[in-house]
C-alpha positions in Angstrom: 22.0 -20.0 30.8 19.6 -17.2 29.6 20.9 -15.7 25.9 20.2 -11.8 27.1 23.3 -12.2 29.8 25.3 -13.2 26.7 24.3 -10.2 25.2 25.1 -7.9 28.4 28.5 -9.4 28.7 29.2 -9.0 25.1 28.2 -4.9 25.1 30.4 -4.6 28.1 33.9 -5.8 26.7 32.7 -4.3 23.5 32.2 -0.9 24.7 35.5 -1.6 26.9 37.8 -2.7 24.2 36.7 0.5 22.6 37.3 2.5 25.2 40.3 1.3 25.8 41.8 0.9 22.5 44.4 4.0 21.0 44.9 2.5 18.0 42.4 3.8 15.9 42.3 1.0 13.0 41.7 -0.9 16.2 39.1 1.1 17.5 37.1 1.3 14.5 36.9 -2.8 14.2 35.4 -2.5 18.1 33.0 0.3 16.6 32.5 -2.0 13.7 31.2 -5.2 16.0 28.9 -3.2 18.3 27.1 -1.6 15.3 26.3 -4.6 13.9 25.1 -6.0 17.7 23.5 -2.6 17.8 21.5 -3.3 14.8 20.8 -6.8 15.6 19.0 -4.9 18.6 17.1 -2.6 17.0 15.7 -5.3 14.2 14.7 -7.6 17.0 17.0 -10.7 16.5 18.5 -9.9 19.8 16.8 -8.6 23.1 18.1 -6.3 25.4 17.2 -7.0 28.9 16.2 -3.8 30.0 17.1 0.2 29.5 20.4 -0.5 31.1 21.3 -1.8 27.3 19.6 1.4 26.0 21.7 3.7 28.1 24.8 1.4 26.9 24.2 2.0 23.5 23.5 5.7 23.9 26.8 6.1 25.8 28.8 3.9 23.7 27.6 5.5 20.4 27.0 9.0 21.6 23.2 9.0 20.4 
């Protein structure tokens, strides 16, 4: 199994659990995890597959 589909899977419930969360405690410990994914990104110890992931992150952080 190729890592990067790990990766995709795990921005999509992320960004999903966020979305979908009213608490905001809640929300904020979502926000919390894909930050530090995000940052894993950008320091290149994880690889998105393509701009699809860029457009994620964009979306899912506003950016």
């Amino acid at each position: 199994m190729d890592g990067s589909f790990i990766v995709d899977d795990l921005l999509i419930v992320l960004r999903q659990l966020y979305l979908s969360e009213n608490d905001i405690e809640i929300k904020n410990v979502w926000l919390h995890y894909g930050m530090k994914l995000k940052k894993n990104i950008e320091a290149g110890k994880i690889f998105p597959l393509d701009e699809v992931d860029d457009k994620f992150m964009s979306e899912f952080f506003n950016t």
